[in-house]
C-alpha positions in Angstrom: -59.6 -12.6 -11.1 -59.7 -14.7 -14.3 -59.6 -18.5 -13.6 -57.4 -21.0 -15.1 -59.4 -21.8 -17.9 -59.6 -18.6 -19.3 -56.1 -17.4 -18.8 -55.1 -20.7 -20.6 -58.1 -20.1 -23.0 -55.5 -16.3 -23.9 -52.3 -18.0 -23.9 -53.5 -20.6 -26.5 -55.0 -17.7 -28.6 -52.1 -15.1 -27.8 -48.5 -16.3 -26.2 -46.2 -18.4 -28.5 -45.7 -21.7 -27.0 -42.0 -21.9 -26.5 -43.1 -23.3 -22.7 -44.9 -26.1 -21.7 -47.5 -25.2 -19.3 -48.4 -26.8 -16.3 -52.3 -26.2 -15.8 -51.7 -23.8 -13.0 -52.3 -20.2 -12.5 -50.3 -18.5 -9.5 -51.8 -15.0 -8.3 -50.0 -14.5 -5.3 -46.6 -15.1 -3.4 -45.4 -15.0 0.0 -41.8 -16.2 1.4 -41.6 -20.0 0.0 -45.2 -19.9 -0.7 -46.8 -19.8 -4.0 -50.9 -19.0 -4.0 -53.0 -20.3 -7.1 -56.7 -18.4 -8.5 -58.4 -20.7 -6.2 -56.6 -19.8 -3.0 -54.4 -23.1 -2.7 -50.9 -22.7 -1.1 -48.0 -24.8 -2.5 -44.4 -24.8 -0.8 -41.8 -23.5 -3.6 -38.7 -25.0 -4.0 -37.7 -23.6 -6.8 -39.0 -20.1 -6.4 -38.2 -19.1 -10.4 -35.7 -21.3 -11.1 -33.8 -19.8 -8.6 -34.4 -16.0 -9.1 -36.1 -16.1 -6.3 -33.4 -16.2 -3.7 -35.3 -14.5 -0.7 -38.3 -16.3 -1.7 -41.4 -14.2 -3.1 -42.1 -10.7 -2.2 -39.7 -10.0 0.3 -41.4 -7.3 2.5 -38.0 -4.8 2.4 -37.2 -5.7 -1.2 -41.3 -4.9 -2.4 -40.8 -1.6 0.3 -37.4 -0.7 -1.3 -38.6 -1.3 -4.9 -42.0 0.5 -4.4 -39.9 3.7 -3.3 -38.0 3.6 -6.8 -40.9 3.5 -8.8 -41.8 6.7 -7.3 -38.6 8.6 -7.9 -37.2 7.4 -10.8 -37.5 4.0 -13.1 -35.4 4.3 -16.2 -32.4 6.7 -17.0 -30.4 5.8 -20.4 -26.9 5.0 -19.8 -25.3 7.7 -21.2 -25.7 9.7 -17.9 -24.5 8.8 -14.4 -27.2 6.4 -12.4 -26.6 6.3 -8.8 -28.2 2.9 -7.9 -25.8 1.6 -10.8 -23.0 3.1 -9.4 -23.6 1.6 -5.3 -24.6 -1.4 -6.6 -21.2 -2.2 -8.8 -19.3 -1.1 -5.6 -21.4 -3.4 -3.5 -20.5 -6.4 -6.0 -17.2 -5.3 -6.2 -16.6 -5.3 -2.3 -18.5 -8.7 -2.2 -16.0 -10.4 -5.3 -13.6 -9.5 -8.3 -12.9 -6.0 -6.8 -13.2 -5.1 -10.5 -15.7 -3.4 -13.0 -19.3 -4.5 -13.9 -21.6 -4.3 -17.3 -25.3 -4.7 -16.3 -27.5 -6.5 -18.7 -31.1 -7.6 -18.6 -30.5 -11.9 -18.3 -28.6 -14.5 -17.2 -27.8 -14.9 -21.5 -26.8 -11.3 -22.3 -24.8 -11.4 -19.6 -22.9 -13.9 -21.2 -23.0 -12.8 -24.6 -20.9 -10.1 -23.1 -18.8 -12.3 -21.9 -18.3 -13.9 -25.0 -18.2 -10.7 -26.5 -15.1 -9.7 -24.4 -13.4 -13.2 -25.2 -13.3 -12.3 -28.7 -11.8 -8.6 -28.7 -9.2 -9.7 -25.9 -7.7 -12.9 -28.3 -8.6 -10.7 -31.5 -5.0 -8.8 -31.1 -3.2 -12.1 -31.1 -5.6 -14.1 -33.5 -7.0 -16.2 -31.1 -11.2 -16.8 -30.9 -11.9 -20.1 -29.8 -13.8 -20.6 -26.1 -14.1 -23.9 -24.4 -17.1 -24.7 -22.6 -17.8 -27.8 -21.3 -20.9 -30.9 -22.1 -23.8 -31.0 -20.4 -23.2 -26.8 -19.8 -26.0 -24.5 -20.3 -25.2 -21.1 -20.8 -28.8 -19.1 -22.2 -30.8 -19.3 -25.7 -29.4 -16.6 -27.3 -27.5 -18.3 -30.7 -23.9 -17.5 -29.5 -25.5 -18.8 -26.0 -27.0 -22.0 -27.4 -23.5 -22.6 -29.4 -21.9 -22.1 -25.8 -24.2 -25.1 -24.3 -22.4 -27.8 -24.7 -26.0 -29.9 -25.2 -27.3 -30.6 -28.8 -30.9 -30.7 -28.4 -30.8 -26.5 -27.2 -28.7 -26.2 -30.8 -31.0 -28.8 -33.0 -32.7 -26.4 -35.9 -31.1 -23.2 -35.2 -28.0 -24.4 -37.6 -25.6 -22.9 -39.0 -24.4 -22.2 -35.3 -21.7 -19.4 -34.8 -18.3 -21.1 -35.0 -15.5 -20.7 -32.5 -16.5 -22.9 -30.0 -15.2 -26.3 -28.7 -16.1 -28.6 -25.4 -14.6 -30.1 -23.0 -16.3 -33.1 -20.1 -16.4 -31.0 -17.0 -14.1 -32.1 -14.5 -11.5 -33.4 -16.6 -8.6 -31.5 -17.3 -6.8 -34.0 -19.8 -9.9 -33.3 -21.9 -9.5 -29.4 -21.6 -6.0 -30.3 -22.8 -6.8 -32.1 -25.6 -9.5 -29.1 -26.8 -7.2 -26.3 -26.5 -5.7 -24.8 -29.3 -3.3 -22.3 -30.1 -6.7 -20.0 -31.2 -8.5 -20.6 -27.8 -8.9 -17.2 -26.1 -11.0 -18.2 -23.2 -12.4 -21.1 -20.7 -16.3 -20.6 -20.2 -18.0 -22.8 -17.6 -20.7 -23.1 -14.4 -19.0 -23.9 -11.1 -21.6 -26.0 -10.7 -23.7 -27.1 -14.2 -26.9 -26.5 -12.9 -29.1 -27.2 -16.1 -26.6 -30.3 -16.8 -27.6 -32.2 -13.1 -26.1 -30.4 -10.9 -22.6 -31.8 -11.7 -19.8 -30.7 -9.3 -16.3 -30.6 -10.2 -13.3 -31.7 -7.8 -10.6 -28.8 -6.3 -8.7 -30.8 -8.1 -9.8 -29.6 -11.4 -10.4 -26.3 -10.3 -6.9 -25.6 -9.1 -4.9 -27.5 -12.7 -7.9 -24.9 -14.6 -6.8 -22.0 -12.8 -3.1 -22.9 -13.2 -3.6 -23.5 -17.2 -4.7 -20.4 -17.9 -2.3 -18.3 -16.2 0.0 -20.0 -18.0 -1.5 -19.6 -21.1 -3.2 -16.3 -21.3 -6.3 -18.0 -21.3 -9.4 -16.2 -19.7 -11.0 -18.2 -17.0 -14.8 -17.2 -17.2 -17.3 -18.3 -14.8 -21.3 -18.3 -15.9 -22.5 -17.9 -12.3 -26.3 -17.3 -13.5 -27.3 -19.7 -11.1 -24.6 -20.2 -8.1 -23.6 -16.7 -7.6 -25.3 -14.6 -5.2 -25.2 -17.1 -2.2 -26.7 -20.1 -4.1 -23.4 -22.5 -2.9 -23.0 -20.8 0.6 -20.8 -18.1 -0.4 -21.5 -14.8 -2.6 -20.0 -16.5 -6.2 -19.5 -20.1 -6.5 -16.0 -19.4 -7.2 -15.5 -18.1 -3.8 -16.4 -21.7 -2.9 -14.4 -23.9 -5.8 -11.4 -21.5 -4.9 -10.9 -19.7 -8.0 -9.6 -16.5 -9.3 -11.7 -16.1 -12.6 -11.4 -12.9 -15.1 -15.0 -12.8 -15.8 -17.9 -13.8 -13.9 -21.1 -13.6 -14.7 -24.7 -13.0 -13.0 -28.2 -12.9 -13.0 -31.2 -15.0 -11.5 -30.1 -14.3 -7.8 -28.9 -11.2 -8.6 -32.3 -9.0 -8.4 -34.6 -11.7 -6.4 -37.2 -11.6 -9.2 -36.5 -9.1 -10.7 -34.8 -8.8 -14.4 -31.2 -8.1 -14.2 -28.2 -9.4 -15.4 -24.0 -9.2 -14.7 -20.9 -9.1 -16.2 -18.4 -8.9 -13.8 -14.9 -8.4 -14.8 -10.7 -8.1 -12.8 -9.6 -4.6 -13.1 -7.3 -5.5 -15.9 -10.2 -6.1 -18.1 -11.3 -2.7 -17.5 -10.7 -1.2 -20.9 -12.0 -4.5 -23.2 -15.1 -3.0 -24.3 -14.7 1.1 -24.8 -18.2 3.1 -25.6 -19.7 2.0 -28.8 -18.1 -1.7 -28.4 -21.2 -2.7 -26.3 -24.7 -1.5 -24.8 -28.1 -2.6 -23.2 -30.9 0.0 -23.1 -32.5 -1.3 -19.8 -29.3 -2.5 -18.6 -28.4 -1.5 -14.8 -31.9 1.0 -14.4 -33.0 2.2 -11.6 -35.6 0.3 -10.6 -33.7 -3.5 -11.2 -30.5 -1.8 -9.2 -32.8 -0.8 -6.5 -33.9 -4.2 -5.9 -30.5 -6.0 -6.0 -29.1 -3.4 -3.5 -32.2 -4.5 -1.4 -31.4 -7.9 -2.2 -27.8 -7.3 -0.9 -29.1 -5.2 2.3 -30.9 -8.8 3.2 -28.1 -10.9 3.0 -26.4 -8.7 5.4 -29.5 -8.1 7.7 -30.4 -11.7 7.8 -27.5 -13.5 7.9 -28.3 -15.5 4.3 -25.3 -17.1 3.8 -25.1 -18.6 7.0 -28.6 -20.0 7.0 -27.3 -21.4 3.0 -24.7 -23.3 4.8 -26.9 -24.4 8.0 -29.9 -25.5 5.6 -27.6 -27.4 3.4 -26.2 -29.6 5.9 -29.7 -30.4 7.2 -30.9 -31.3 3.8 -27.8 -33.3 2.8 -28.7 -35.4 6.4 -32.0 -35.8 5.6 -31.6 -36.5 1.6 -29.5 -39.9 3.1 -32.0 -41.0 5.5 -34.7 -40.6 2.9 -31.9 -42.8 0.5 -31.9 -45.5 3.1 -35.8 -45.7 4.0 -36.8 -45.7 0.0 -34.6 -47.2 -1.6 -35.3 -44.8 -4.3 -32.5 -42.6 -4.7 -29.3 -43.4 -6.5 -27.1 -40.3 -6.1 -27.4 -37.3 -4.2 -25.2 -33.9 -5.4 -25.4 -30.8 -3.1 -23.4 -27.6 -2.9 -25.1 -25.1 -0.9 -28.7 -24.8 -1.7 -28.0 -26.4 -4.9 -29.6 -30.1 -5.0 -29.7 -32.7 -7.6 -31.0 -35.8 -6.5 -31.3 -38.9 -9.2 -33.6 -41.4 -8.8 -34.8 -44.8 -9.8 -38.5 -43.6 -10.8 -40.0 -41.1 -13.3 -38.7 -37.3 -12.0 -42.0 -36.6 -14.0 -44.4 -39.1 -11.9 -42.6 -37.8 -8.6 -42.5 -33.9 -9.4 -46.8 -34.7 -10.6 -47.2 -36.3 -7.4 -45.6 -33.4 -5.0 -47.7 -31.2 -7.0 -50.8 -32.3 -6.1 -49.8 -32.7 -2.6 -48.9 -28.7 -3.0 -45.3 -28.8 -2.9 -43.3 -27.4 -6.2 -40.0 -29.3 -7.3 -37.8 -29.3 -10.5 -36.7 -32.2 -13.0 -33.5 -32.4 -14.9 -34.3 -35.0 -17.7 -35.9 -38.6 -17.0 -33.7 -39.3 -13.8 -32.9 -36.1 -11.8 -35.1 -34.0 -9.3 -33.4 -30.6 -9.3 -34.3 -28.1 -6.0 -33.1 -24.7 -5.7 -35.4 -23.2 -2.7 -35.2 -20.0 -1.5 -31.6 -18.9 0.8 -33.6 -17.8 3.6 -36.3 -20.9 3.8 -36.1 -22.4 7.0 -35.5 -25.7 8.4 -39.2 -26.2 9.3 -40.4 -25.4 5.8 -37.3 -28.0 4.2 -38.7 -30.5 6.7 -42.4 -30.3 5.4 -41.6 -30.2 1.7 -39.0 -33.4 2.3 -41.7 -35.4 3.8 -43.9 -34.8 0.8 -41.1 -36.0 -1.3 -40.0 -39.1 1.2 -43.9 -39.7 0.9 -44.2 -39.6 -2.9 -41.2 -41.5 -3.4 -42.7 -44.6 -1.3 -46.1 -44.5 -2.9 -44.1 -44.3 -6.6 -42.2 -46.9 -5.8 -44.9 -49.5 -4.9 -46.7 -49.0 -8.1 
């Protein structure tokens, strides 16, 4: 097993550094538990950013996956792939009840998306999409130009043009950016990269009533709060929408690489053969594990335990307010936590880490947590009272 210094000693000499590293080296995962080289265990809650929806190495996803890579990995596209096949029925059943392009990421899927947008306003002129600020929406350059946050876009100029933003949750702004070229609506449910910012049902319902009236697509990036992330399958289940497009990926094959475009049957024939393509899209192997993914959230009851885990931490985020002092705003859908704070995120998040417990910062002034769907309570409760713990000791230095 090579230690820390020397793997770092190879990624300095080797990997581009388009990451900042964090000086450790994990070998080895296990539910909501991370392993480092020297045998250390450190409660993860933020398994991947939020790939990692069962946790690590689910025993029945590894057992299901392990199968497929002894019968067959990759087939290209151009034949039938009956993984492919189950598993677009499955999301189906679960959503739009509509048709499904499988990509490798949360971006391609929406360069798809984007993709789409384009031929369905072409035949009337129309190519502008609206996304919204503080969106994030991948790092591919249409992807970046989607975000609607400058320092993703700073050097990569000229940008593709076409697109325009909105501020989320206000519909007098979406008003104001439509034109008579916009084709489509592109946003998060919840902006996850953005803070965590959640939207009223206000906004959601005058959105979904514009564009019916307009003929506008309504296009949901559900990278990170579809597959159970907010309590129910797609976070549109949850904000009450009817989108067009929706798309997927983190969640989607709990760690493993696979991405979604889901779109209402009377998108169906948007994109004929030869209009769009991914050579790993939807193999074998990555289809394989989201079934297994799905076959978990039936077996174990996931979205119920979302729901019941969320109320617990939204109790326990308040006392933890009220004993500290420390926390000025608290935003939670499901298992999808922003909490802002009056200390350095980065001097809290260093802190939890050395008491072996992983968190996520959004900026100077958010902690973002998106822990595993199947954690339990008693594994919340231990990581919390690191956090509750870390925030005191900050806050008296």
């Amino acid at each position: 097993m090579k230690t820390v210094s020397s793997t770092a000693s190879l990624y300095e000499s080797y990997v581009l550094p388009t990451y900042g590293r964090e000086g450790l080296t994990f070998v080895r995962g296990e539910g909501s538990y991370l392993f480092d080289s020297d045998g250390n265990r450190y409660l993860d809650l933020y398994p991947g950013w939020g790939t990692g929806c069962l946790g690590h190495c689910h025993p029945y996803v590894v057992e299901q996956v392990t199968r497929q890579l002894h019968e067959l990995i990759h087939v290209p596209n151009n034949y039938y792939n009956p993984w492919q096949a189950e598993l677009a029925k499955r999301l189906a059943d679960a959503g739009l009840h509509g048709y499904t392009f499988f990509a490798n990421s949360g971006a391609e899927a929406n360069e798809g998306a984007i993709k789409l947008a384009r031929r369905f306003g072409n035949r009337t002129g129309r190519y502008e999409i609206i996304t919204f600020l503080k969106s994030f929406h991948g790092r591919t350059l249409a992807a970046i130009t989607a975000t609607g946050q400058p320092k993703y876009q700073q050097g990569f100029e000229p940008l593709p043009e076409g697109f325009k933003y909105a501020q989320f949750g206000d519909m007098e702004s979406v008003r104001k950016t439509v034109t008579a070229k916009t084709c489509a609506i592109l946003f998060e449910p919840v902006q996850g990269e953005g803070g965590i910012n959640i939207a009223s049902d206000d906004f959601f319902k005058e959105i979904q009533a514009f564009c019916n009236k307009h003929n506008i697509l309504l296009m949901l990036d559900e990278v990170q709060t579809g597959m159970g992330r907010t309590g129910n399958y797609f976070g549109y289940q949850t904000a009450g929408l009817n989108p067009d497009v929706v798309t997927l990926a983190k969640a989607l094959g709990g760690g493993f690489p696979i991405g979604a475009m889901m779109v209402a049957p009377h998108l169906k024939d948007m994109l004929p053969p030869g209009t769009h393509a991914s050579t790993y899209g939807g193999n074998p192997l990555v289809c394989r594990a989201a079934l297994a993914v799905m076959d978990v959230f039936e077996k174990e009851n996931i979205l119920d335990n979302v729901r019941k885990q969320s109320l617990y931490v939204r109790q326990r985020l308040n006392a933890v307010s009220k004993s500290t002092g420390a926390i000025t705003g608290i935003r939670i859908q499901g298992l999808m936590i922003g909490i802002d704070l009056t200390l350095s995120t980065t001097a809290v998040k260093q802190a939890c880490t050395k008491r072996n417990v992983l968190i996520n910062t959004i900026g100077e002034n958010t902690i973002r947590l998106l822990p595993a769907l199947n954690i339990t309570e008693q594994e919340l409760a231990s990581g919390l009272d690191v956090f509750e713990d870390v925030l005191r000791t900050e806050g008296t230095k």
